[in-house]
C-alpha positions as CSV (number, residue, x, y, z in Angstrom):
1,X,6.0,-17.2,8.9
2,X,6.9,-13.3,7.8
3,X,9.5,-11.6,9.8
4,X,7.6,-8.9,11.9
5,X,8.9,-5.8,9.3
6,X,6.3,-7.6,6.5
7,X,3.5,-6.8,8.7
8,X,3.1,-3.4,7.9
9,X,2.9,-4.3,4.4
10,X,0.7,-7.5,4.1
11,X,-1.9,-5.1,6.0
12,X,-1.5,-2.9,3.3
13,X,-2.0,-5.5,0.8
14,X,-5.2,-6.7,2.2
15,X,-6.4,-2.7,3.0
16,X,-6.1,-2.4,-0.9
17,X,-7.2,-5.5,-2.3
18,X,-10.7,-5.5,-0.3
19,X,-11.2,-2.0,-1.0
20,X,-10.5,-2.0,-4.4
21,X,-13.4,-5.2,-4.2
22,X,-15.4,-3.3,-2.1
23,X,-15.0,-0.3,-4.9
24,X,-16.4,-2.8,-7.5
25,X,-19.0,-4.4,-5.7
26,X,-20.4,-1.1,-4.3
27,X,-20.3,1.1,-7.6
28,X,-19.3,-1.2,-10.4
29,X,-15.9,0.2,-10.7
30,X,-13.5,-1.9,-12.5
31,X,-10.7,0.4,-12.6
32,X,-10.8,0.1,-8.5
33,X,-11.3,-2.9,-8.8
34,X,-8.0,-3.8,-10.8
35,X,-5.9,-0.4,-9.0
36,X,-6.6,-2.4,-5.8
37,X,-5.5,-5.4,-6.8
38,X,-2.5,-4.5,-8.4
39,X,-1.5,-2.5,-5.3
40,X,-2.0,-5.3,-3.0
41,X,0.0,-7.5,-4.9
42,X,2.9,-5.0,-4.8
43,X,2.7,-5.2,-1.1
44,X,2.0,-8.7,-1.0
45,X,5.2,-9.2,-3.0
46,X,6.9,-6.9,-0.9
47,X,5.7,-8.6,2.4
48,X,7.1,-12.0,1.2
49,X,10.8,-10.5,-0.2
50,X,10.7,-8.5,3.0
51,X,9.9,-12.6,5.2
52,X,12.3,-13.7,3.0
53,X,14.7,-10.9,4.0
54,X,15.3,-9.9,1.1
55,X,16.3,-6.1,2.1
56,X,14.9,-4.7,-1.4
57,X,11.0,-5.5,-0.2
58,X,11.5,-2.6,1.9
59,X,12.6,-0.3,-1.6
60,X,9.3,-2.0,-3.5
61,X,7.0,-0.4,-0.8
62,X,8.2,2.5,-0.5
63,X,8.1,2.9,-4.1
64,X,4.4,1.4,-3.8
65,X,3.3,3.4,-0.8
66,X,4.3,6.6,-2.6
67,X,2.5,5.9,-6.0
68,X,-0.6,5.4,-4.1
69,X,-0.3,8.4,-1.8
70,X,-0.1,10.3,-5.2
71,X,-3.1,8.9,-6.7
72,X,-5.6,9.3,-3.3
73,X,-4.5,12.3,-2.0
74,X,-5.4,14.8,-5.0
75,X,-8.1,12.6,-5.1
76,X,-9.6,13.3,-1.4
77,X,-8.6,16.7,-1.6
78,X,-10.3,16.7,-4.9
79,X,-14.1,15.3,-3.4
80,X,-13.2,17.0,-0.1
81,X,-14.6,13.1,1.3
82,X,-11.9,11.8,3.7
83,X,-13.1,7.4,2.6
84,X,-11.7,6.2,0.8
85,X,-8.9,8.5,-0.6
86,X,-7.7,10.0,2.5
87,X,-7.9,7.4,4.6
88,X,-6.0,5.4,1.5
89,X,-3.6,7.8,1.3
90,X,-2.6,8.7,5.0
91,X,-2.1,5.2,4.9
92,X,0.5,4.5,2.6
93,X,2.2,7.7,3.9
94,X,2.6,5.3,7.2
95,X,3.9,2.8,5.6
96,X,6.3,4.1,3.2
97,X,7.6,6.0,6.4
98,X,7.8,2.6,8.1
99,X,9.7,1.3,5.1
100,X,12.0,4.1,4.3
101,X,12.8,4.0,7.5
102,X,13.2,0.3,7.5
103,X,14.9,0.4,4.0
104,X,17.5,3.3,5.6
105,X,18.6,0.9,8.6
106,X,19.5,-2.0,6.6
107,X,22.0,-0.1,4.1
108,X,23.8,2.6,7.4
């Protein structure tokens, strides 16, 4: 069972992969299709190093969350629409706040 700190980012993981599906099945987009999926992994990977308290799950999201911020936030502010790039991207600002924070307590 994940430690309650993996939360945050198996959300994430799911948020990503189904939307990045959702992308596909809705307007044929394989490049959402595979961004989505390889994001979700990331936090799926970082979920179970962060159950398995491995401190440097934390690091991978962060990492993760701010990629994706940088891809969906031009991106939103680009189409002016606030789904799916805003949304996206306020999320991973969340969580890699969550995780930086999370990240910052383990090392002080």
């Amino acid at each position: 069972m994940p430690t309650g700190s993996a939360h945050p980012c198996l959300a994430m993981a799911a948020l990503t992969s189904f939307g990045g599906i959702y992308g596909f099945m809705k307007k044929g987009s394989k490049a959402s299709a595979m961004a989505g999926l390889f994001f979700g992994g990331v936090y799926a990977a970082a979920g179970y190093m962060i159950g398995e308290n491995m401190e440097e799950g934390h690091d991978l999201a962060v990492v993760n969350s701010t990629v994706l911020a940088l891809f969906m936030g031009p991106r939103a502010w680009k189409t002016g629409k606030m789904m799916p790039g805003g949304v996206v991207a306020g999320c991973a600002l969340l969580a890699g706040s969550y995780n930086a924070y999370k990240s910052y307590s383990f090392r002080v």
